[in-house]
VOSEKOL-318176 format. One record per residue (C-alpha): z, x, y; residue in three letters. Coordinates in steps of 0.25 Angstrom, whole numbers. Each point is the difference from the previous one (the first is absolute). Layout:
// residues N
     c3     c1     c2  res
      Z      X      Y  Ala
...
This chain:
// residues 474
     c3     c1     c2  res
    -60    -73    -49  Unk
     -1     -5    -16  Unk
    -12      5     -3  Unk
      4     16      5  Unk
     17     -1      0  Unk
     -2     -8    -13  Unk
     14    -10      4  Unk
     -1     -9    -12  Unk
     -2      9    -11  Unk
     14      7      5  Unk
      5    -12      1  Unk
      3     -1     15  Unk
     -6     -8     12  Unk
     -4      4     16  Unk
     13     -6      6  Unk
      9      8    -11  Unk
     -7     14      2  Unk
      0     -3     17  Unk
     16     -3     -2  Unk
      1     13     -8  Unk
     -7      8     10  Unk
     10     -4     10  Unk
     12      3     -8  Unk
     -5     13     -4  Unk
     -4      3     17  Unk
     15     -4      2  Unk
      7      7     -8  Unk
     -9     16      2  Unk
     -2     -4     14  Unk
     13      9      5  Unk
     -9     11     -1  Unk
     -7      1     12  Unk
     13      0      8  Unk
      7     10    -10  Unk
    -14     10     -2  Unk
     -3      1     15  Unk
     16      1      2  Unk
      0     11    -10  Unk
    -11      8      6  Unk
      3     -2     14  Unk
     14      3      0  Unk
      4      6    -13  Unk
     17      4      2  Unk
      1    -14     10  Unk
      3      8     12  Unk
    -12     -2      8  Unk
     -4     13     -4  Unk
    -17     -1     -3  Unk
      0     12     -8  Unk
    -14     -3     -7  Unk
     -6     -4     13  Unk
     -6    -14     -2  Unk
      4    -11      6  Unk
      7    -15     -5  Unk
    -14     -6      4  Unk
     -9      9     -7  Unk
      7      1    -15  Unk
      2    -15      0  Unk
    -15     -3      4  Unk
     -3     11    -12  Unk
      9     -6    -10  Unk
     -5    -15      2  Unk
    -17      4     -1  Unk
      4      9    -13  Unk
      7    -11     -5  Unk
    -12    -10      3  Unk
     -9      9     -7  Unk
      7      3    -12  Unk
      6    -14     -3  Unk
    -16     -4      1  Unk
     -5     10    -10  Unk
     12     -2    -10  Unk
     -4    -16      2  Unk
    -15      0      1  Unk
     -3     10    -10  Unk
     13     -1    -11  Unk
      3    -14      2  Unk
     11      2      0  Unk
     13     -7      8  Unk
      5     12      6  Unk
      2      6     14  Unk
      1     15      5  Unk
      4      8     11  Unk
      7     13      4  Unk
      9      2    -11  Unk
     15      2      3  Unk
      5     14     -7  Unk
    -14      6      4  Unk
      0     -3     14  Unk
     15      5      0  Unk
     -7     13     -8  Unk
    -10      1     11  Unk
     10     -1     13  Unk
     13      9     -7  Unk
     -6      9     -9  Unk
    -13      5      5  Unk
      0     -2     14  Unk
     15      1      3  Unk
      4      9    -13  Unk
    -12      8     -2  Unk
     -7      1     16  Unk
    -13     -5     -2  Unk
     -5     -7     12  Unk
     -1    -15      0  Unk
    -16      1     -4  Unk
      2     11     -9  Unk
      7    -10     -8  Unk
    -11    -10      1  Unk
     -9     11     -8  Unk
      8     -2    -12  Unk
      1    -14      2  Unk
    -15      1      0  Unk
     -2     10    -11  Unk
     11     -8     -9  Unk
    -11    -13      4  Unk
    -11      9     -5  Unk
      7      6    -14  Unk
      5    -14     -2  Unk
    -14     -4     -1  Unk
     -5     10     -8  Unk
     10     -3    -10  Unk
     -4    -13     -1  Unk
    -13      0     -2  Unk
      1     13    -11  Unk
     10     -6     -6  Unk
     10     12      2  Unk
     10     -8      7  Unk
      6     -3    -15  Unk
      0     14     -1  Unk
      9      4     10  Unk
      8    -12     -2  Unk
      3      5    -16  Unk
      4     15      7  Unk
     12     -6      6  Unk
     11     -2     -8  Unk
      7    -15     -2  Unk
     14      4      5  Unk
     -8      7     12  Unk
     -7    -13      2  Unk
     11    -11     -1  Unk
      9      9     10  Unk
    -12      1      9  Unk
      3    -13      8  Unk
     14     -1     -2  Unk
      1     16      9  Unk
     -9     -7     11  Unk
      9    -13     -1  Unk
     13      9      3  Unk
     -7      9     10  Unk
     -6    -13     10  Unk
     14     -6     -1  Unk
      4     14      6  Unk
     -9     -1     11  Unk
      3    -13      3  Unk
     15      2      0  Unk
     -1     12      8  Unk
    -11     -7     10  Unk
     11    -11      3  Unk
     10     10      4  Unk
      9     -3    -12  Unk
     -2     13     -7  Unk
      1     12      8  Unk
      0     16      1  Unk
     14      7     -1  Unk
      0     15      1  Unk
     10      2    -11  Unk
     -5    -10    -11  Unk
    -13     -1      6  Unk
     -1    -16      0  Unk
     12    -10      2  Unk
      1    -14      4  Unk
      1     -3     15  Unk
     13     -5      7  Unk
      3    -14     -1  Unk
     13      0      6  Unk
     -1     -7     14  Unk
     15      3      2  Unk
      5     13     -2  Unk
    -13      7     -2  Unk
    -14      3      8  Unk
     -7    -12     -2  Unk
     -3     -9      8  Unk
     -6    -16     -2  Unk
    -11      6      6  Unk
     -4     11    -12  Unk
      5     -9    -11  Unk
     -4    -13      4  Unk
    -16      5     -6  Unk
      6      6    -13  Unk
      7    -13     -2  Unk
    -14     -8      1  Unk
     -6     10    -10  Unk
     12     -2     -8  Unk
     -2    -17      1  Unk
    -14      1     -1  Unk
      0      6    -14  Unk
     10     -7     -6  Unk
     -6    -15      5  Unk
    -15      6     -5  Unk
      9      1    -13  Unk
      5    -13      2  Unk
    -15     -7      1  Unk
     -5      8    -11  Unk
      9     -6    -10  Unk
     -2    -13      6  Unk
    -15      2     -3  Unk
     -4     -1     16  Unk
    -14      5      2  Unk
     -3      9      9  Unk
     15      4      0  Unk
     -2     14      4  Unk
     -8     -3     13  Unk
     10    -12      2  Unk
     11     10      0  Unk
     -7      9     10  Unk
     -4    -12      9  Unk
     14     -6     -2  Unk
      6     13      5  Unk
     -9      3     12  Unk
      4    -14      6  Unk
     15      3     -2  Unk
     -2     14      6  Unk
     -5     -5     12  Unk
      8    -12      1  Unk
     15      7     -2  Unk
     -6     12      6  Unk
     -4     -8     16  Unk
     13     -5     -2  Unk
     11     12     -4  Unk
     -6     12      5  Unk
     -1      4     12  Unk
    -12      4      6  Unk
     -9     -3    -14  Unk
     -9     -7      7  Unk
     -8     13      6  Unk
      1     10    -12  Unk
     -4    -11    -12  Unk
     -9    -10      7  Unk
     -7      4     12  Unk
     -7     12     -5  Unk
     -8    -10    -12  Unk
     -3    -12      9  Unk
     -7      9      9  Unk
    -10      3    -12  Unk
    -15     -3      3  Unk
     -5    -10    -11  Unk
    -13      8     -3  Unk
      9     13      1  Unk
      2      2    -13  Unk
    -16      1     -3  Unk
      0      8     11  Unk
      9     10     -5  Unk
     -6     -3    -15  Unk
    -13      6      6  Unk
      5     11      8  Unk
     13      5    -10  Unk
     -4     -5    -15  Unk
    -16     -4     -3  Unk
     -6     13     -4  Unk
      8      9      1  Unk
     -1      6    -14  Unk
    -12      5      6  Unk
      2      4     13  Unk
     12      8     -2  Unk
      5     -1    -12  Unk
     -9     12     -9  Unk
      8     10     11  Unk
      9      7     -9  Unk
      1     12      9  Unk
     15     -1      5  Unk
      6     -3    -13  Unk
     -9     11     -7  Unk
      6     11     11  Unk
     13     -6     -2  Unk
      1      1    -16  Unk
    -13      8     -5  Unk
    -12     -4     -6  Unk
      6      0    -14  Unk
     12     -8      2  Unk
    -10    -10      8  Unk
     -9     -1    -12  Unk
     11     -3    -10  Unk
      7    -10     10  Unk
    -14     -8      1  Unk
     -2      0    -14  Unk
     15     -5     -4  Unk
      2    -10     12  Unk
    -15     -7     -3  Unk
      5      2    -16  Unk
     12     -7      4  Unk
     -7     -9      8  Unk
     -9     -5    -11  Unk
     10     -1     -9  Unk
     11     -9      7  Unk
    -14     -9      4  Unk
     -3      0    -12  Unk
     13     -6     -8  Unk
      3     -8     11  Unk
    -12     -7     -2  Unk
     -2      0    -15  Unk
     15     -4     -3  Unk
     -3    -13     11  Unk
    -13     -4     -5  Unk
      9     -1    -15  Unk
     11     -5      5  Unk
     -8    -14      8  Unk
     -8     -3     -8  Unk
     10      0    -12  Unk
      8     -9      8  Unk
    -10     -8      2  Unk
     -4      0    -15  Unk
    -15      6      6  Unk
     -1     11    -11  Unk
    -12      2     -9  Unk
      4     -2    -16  Unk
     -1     13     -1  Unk
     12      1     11  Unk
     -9      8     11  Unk
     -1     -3     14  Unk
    -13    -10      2  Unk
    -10      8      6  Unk
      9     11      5  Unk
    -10     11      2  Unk
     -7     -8     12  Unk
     14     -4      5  Unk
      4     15      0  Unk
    -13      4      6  Unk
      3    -12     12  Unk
     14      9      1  Unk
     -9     12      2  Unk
     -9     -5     10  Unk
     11     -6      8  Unk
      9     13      1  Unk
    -14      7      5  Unk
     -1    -11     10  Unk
     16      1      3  Unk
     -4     17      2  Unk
    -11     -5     10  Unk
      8     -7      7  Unk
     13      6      0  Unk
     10     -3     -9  Unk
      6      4    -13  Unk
     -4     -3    -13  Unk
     -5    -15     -4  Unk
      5     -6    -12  Unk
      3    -14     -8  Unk
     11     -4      5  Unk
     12     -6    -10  Unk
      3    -12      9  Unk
    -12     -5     -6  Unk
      8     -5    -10  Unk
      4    -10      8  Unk
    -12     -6      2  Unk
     -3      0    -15  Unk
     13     -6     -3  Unk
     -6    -12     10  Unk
    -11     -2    -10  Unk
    -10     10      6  Unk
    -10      3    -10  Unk
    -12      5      7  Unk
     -7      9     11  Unk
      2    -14      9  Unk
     14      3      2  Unk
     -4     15      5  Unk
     -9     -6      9  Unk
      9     -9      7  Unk
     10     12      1  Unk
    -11      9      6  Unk
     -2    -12     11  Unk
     15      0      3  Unk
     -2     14      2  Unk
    -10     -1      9  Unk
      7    -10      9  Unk
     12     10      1  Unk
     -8      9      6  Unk
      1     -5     12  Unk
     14     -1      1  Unk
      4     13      3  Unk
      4     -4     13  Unk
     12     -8     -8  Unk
      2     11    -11  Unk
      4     10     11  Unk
     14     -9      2  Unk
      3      4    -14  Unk
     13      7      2  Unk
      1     15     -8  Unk
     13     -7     -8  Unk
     -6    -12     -5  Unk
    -12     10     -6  Unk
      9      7     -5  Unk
      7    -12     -7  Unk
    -12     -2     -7  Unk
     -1     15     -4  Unk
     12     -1     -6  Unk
     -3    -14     -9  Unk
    -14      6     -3  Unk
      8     13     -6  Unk
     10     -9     -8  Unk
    -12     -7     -5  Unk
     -5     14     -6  Unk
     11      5     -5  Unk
      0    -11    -11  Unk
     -8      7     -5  Unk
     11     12     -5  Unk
      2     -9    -13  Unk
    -12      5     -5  Unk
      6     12     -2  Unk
      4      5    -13  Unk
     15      3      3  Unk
      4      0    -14  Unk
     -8     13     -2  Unk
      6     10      6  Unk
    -15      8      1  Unk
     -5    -13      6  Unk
     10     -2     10  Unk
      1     14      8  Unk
    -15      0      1  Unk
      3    -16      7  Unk
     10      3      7  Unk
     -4     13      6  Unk
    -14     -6      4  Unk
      9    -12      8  Unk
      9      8      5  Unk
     -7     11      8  Unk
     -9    -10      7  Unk
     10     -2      8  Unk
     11     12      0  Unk
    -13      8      3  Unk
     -7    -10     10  Unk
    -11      1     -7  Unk
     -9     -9    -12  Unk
     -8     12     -5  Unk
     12      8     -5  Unk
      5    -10     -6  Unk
    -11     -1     -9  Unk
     -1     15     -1  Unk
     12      1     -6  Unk
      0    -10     -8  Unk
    -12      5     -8  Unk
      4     14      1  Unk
     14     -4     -6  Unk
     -9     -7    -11  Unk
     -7     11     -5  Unk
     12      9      0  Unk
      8     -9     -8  Unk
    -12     -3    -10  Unk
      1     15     -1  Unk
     14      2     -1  Unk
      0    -11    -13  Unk
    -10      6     -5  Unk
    -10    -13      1  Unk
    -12      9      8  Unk
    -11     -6     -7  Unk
      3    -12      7  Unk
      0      4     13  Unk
    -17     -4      6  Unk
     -9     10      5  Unk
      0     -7     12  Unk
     14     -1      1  Unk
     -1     17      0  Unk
     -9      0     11  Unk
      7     -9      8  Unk
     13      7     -2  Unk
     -6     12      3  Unk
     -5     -4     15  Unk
     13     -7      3  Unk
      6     14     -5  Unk
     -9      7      9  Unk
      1     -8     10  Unk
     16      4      0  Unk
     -2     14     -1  Unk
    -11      1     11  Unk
      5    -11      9  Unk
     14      0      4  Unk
C-alpha cells in the first residue's frame, strides 16, 4: 500500500486513510435510499411512473458507486468517492422522463452517450473547451438552480408543499382543529420538518455522517410514533417492506435495470410519432448537452473544492492528476448507463473525508468497500420512509444553494443572468432551462451593452441549440 498509494509522502498512514473512508461512506451513504427513492416513486404517492422498482435502482446505484469510487481511487489517487449525482438524477427522473416523456431506458441513452462524450472530451482535451463556452455567472448559478429545485422536490414529496388550482402550489393544512387535517396527514410532514432541522443541527455540531443519521433517526421515529398514534399504520407502512425477498432486489436489478439501455432503450419510435423527428433530434442533442454539461461542473467544481481543502493542490493550483480522475468519472457514468441509473459523479461529501485527513486513493477504496456491503442491504433500505428521503432532499438542496453567493449581485448584467438560471429550474420543473436561459440572457445582454466580442463561439452554438430547442420543443 506505500509503494502504489504512496501514504508517507502525503503525509498520511493506513489507519488515517481506512477512518477517512468511513466518514466519507457515512456521510454520501443516503444516496441509495434517496436515488432508488427517487426513481421508484418520484411524487411519494406510490405512483411508479418510470417503471423500475426500489430494488433494482438501489442495487444499480451501489455497483456504479463501487466502480467509479475504485477508478477515481486506483487510477487518480485520489481520496474521493462518486455515485449518482444529486441534481442529475433529479434531471433524469423530472425533466426527461417525467417532463419531457422519454421512457425510462431512453434516458439511459443519454446517460450513456453523456459517458461516452465525457470520455472523448477528456482524452482530446476539448472538455476545457466547452467548459470556457459557459459563462461564469451561468456556471456559479448552476448548482445553486439544482440546490432550490431538489429542495422542491423534497418539499413537495413530504407532502408539505402542494398543488392549489388558484395559485398553483400552497402549503398543506396544518390545522388539526378547525381545518381538514388530521394527525394522520401531518404527523409525516412533521418528521420531514424535524428531520431537516436536527440534520442542520448535527451539521453544525460537525457529526459525521449527519445526513444519513438524520434519515436513520427519522425512519425509527416514524415507525415508532407511527405504531403508536395511527391507527392502522401498521398494514399500509410496514407489512408491504418486510415482506421483501433479500435477493429481490438483484432479482429485480436483472430483470428491470441491467441492460436495458440496450435492450429497449434505442426505441425512440413513440416519442418520434408523438413530437416529430425534428423536435426529437434537437431534444437529444440539448438534454445529452445538458447532461454533460451539469456532469461536467459538477465534477470539476468538487474535484477543486476537496482537494483545496485538503491543501492537495499542485503549485500551479490545478487538480493533482485530474484528467484520469475525470476519465474514472466517465467510465463510471457508462457503467451507471449499463446498469441503470443516472449519471455518476464525485460526490462533494467527499469532503468529508478529506477533512478527516484523507489524502489518498486508500480512502476511496475503503469507501468503495462500504459500498459494496450496502448492497446487500436493500432489504433494510426498503423501510426508508418517503419523508425522511425527502428530509435529505431538502438539506442536500440548502447545501447547493450556498452556492448563490457566487453570484455577482452587484452587477446588475451578472445578476439577471444568475438569477434567471436559478430560478427557472424550479418554477419550470426542469434543470436544462434554467441553463438555457441563463446563457441565452447572457448573450442578449452582452449585445444590448454593446460588449459582443466577448461573448465565446461556443457560447453561440450553445445558445443557439437551447433557442432551438424552445422554438421547436414546446
Amino acid at each position: 500500500m506505500e509503494k502504489f498509494f504512496k501514504l508517507k509522502e502525503h503525509g498520511t498512514t493506513v489507519r488515517t486513510e481506512i477512518t477517512a473512508g468511513i466518514t466519507t461512506f457515512m456521510a454520501m451513504a443516503y444516496i441509495l435510499m434517496v436515488n432508488a427513492g427517487m426513481f421508484a416513486d418520484p411524487f411519494g404517492d406510490g405512483t411508479n411512473v418510470l417503471g423500475v422498482s426500489y430494488g433494482a435502482v438501489y442495487i444499480a446505484t451501489a455497483i456504479s458507486a463501487v466502480v467509479g469510487t475504485l477508478l477515481i481511487g486506483l487510477l487518480s489517487n485520489l481520496p474521493l468517492a462518486q455515485a449518482s449525482g444529486m441534481g442529475l438524477n433529479a434531471y433524469f427522473v423530472y425533466t426527461v422522463c417525467v417532463g419531457l416523456g422519454l421512457t425510462y431506458a431512453n434516458a439511459l441513452v443519454l446517460v450513456l452517450v453523456d459517458g461516452l462524450v465525457f470520455v472523448l472530451l477528456t482524452v482530446t482535451g476539448l472538455r476545457k473547451l466547452i467548459f470556457d463556452a459557459v459563462p461564469k455567472a451561468v456556471k456559479v448559478a448552476i448548482s445553486a438552480g439544482i440546490g432550490l429545485f431538489i429542495a422542491f422536490i423534497g418539499l413537495q414529496n413530504a407532502g408539505i408543499v402542494v398543488a392549489d388550482a388558484s395559485t398553483k402550489v400552497n402549503l398543506a393544512s396544518f390545522n388539526v382543529f378547525t381545518g381538514t387535517a388530521t394527525w394522520d396527514t401531518i404527523f409525516p410532514m412533521l418528521l420531514t420538518i424535524l428531520t431537516v432541522f436536527a440534520i442542520g443541527a448535527m451539521a453544525k455540531l460537525k457529526v459525521r455522517g449527519a445526513v444519513l443519521w438524520g434519515i436513520l433517526g427519522g425512519t425509527v421515529v416514524y415507525y415508532l410514533v407511527g405504531l403508536i398514534t395511527v391507527p392502522g399504520f401498521y398494514e399500509t407502512a410496514v407489512a408491504p417492506n418486510l415482506s421483501s425477498d433479500f435477493f429481490g432486489a438483484f432479482k429485480a436489478f436483472g430483470s428491470e435495470s441491467f441492460l436495458k439501455v440496450f435492450t429497449d432503450g434505442f426505441n425512440f419510435s413513440p416519442f418520434i410519432q408523438a413530437n416529430g423527428m425534428g423536435s426529437f433530434i434537437v431534444t437529444f442533442l440539448t438534454t445529452m448537452l445538458a447532461f454533460c454539461m451539469v456532469d461536467m461542473f459538477d465534477t470539476m467544481g468538487t474535484l477543486y473544492g476537496a482537494c483545496a481543502a485538503g491543501h492537495m493542490l499542485t503549485k500551479e493550483g490545478d487538480v493533482p492528476n485530474m484528467n484520469k480522475a475525470m476519465l474514472a468519472d466517465a467510465v463510471a457514468t457508462c457503467t451507471g448507463a449499463v446498469c441503470g441509473t443516472s449519471t455518476v459523479t464525485t460526490f462533494v461529501e467527499s469532503s468529508a473525508g478529506v477533512a478527516e485527513g484523507g489524502r489518498t486513493g486508500l480512502t476511496s477504496i475503503t469507501t468503495a468497500a462500504l459500498f459494496f456491503v450496502a448492497m446487500f442491504l436493500s432489504p433494510v433500505a426498503q423501510l426508508i420512509p418517503t419523508y425522511a428521503c425527502a428530509a435529505a432532499l431538502i438539506y442536500v438542496g440548502v447545501l447547493m444553494m450556498g452556492n448563490v453567493r457566487n453570484v455577482d449581485w452587484g452587477d446588475p448584467a451578472a445578476a439577471v443572468v444568475g438569477f434567471l438560471t436559478v430560478a427557472i429550474m424550479p418554477l419550470t420543473y426542469n434543470i436544462s432551462y434554467g441553463i438555457a436561459f441563463g446563457l441565452i440572457s447572457y448573450i442578449f445582454v452582452k449585445l444590448f451593452t454593446g460588449k459582443v466580442k466577448e461573448i465565446n463561439a461556443g457560447t453561440w452554438i450553445i445558445g443557439i441549440l437551447f433557442a432551438l430547442m424552445f422554438f421547436l420543443t414546446r
